[in-house]
C-alpha positions as CSV (number, residue, x, y, z in Angstrom):
1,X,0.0,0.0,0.0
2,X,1.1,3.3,-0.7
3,X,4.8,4.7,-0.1
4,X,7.2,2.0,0.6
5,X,8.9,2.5,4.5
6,X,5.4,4.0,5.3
7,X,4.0,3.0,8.5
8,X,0.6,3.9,9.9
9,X,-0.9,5.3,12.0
10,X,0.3,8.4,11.2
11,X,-0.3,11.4,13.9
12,X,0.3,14.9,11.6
13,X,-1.3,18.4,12.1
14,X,-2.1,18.3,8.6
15,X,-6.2,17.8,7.5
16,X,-7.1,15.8,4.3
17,X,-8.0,19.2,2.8
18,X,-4.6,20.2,3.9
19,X,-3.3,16.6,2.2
20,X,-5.4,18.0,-1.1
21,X,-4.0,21.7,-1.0
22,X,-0.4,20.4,-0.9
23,X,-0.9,18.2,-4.0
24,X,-2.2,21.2,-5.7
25,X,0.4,23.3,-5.0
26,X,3.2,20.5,-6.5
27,X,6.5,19.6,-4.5
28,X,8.3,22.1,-5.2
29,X,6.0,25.0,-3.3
30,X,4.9,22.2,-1.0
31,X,8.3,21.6,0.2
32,X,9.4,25.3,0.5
33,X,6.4,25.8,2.7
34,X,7.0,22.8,4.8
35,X,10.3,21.7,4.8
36,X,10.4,19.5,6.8
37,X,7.3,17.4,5.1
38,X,7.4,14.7,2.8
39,X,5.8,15.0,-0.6
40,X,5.9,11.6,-1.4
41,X,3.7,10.7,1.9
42,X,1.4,13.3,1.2
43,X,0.9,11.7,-2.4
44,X,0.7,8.2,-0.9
45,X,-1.8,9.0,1.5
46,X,-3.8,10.5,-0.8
47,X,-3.8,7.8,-2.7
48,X,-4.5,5.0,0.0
49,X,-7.2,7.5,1.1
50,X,-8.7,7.5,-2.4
51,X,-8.3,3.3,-2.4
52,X,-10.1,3.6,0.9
53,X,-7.0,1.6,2.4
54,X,-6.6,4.8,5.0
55,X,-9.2,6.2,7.5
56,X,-8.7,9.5,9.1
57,X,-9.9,10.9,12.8
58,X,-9.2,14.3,14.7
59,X,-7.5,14.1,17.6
60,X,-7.2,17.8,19.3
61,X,-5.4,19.8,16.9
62,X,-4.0,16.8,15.2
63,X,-5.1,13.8,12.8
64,X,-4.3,10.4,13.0
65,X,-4.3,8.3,9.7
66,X,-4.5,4.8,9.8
67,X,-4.1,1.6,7.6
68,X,-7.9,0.2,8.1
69,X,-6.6,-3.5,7.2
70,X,-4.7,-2.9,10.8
71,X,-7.6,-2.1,12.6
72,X,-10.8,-4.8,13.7
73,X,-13.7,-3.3,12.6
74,X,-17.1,-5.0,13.2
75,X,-19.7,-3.1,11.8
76,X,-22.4,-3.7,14.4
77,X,-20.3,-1.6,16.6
78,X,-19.4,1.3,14.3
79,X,-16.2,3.3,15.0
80,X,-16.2,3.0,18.6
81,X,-13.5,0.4,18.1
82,X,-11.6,2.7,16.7
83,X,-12.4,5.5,19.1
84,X,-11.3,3.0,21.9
85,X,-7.8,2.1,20.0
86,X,-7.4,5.9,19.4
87,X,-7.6,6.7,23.7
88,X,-6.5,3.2,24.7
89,X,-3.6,2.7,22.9
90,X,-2.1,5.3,21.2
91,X,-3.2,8.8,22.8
92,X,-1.3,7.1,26.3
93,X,1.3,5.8,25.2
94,X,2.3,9.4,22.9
95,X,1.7,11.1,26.0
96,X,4.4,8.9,28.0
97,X,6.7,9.6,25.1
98,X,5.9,13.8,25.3
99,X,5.9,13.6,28.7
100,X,9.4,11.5,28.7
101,X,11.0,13.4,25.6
102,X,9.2,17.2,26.1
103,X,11.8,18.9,23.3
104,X,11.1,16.5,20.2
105,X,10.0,18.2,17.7
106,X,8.1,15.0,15.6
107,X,7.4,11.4,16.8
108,X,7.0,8.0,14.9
109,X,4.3,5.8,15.6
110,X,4.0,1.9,15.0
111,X,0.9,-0.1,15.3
112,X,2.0,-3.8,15.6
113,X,0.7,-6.0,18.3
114,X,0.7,-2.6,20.4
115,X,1.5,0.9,19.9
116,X,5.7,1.7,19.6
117,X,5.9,5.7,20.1
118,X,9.7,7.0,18.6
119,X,11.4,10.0,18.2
């Protein structure tokens, strides 16, 4: 799916319509206004999105993009699965990591068999 080397979840400030602004404005103007961003991810989340393969939910100020073959999804109970996986899991454990590592400036997050936070 998507970008080889890309992991989700994915916790980012940016929106979907944030996602779609960026591929408007091409890599070159994407990159000079956010340098330290990734085209190629935006394009391949896009993309998944589009396939349906990725899911998006608002967390705060940020959005958390997930792989939906990663999460178990019965439809009788609607997204409050993923509502529970979302506080549960990873909201804790990237709180022990901010609250362990205050100065990072980005973190990495890993959904296999449990949540890995990284710097």
């Amino acid at each position: 799916m998507g970008l080889v080397g890309v992991t989700y979840p994915l916790l980012v400030e940016l929106s979907p319509d944030d996602l779609i602004e960026g591929y408007k404005m091409g890599a070159e103007e994407w990159t000079s206004q956010y340098p330290k961003g990734n085209y190629e991810l935006l394009i391949a989340t896009l993309k998944s999105m589009c396939k349906k393969e990725v899911v998006v939910t608002r967390e705060g100020n940020n959005f958390i993009y997930f792989n939906i073959n990663n999460i178990p999804y019965q439809p009788e109970y609607g997204a409050r699965p993923i509502n529970r996986l979302i506080r549960r899991d990873i909201l804790s454990e990237v709180s022990k990591y901010l609250l362990e590592n205050p100065n990072v400036e980005s973190i990495n997050i890993k959904y296999d068999n449990g949540v890995i936070v990284s710097g």
